[in-house]
N, C-alpha and C positions, 0 to 999 in steps of 0.2 A: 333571260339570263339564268344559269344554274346554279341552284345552290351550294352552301359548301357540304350541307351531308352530301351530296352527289358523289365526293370524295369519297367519303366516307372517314368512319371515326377512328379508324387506326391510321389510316393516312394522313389524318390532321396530325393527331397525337404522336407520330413518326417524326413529321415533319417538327414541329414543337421543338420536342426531346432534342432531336439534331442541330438546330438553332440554336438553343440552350448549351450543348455541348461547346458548339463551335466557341459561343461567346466564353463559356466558361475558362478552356483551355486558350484562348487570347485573354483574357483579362488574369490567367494565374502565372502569361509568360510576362507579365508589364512589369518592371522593380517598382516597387513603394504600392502595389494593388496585391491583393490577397483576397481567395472566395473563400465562403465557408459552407456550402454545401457539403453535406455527406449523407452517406448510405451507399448498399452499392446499386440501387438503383435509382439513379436522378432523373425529377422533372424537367421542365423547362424552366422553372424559375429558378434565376443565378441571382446568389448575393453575394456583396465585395465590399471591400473597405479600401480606400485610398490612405495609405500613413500620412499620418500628421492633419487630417482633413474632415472635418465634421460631415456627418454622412448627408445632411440638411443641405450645407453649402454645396457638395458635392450634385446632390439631385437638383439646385436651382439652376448649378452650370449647366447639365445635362438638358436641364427645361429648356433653356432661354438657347439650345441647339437643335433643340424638337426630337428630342430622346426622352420617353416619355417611359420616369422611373417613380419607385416611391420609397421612403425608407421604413425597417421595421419598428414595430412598437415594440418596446420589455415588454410591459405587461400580457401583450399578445402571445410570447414565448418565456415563458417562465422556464424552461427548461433549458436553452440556450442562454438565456441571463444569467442565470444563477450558476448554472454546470460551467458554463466555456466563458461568461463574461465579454460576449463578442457585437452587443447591441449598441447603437442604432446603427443597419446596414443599409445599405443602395440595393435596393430590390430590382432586378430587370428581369421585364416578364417577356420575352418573346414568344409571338406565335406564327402560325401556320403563314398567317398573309406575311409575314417580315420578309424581308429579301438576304440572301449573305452579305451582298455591299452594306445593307443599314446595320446587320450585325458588326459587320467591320469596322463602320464607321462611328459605333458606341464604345468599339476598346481602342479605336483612335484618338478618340476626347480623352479618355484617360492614361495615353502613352506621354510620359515626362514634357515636359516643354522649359523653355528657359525661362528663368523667372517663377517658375513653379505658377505659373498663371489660369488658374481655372475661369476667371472670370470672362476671360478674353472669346469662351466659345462662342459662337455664332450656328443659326441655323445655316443647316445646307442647301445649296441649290437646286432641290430636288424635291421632288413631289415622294409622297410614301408608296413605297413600291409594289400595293395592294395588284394590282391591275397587271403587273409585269409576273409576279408569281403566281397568280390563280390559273394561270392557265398553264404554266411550268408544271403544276402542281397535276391539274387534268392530264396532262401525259404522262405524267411516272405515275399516276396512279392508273391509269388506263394500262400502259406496259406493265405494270407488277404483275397486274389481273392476267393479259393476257401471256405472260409468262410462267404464271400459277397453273394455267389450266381449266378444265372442269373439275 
């Protein structure tokens, strides 16, 4: 089997960036969710607050659905604590292996429900979609290459 350098490290970190985006711009269209990512150039990692929702409570629901998040520490960001007052956030880190469905399916859990019920998530019926994008991955990175040239 091949590894993921075979990719290569800008096609990981492409693919990254873009899953991050994706998530980012679904989870800033959700009412009562808000990111706080800035700069103008963003990583993959998206942070968000649900209103009214401790960010704790918020990543156990996400847990016990198999969205596997973390939230951040103040003291880890003194600069965001003290300047914007915006800690403790819901950290989601996508990467390369994540698929768009399990991206979708993280700003699904956070789209309103009735009863305002977080606790009700449930994992999905679905395996993690490592296997279904590595090789996704092998042909747009193969096509880039051979669209690039020598």
């Amino acid at each position: 089997m091949w590894q993921a350098l075979d990719l290569g490290l800008a096609a990981i970190a492409q693919r990254a960036v873009t899953l991050g985006d994706q998530l980012r711009d679904q989870l800033s269209g959700l009412p009562g969710v808000s990111t706080h990512d800035l700069g103008q150039t963003r990583c993959a990692i998206v942070t968000a607050k649900v209103k009214n929702r401790p960010a704790e409570e918020v990543a156990a629901a996400l847990g016990r659905a198999a969205v596997n998040v973390s939230t951040t520490v103040p003291e880890d960001n003194p600069l965001d604590t003290e300047d914007r007052g915006i800690h403790p956030l819901i950290r989601f880190s996508p990467h390369y292996y994540n698929t768009e469905d399990e991206i979708d399916h993280a700003a699904e859990l956070l789209a309103p429900r009735p009863n305002d019920r977080l606790a009700e998530f449930t994992a999905p019926d679905r395996p993690c979609g490592v296997a279904k994008v590595l090789p996704y991955l092998r042909r747009s990175t193969l096509s880039a290459a051979n669209e690039a040239g020598p």
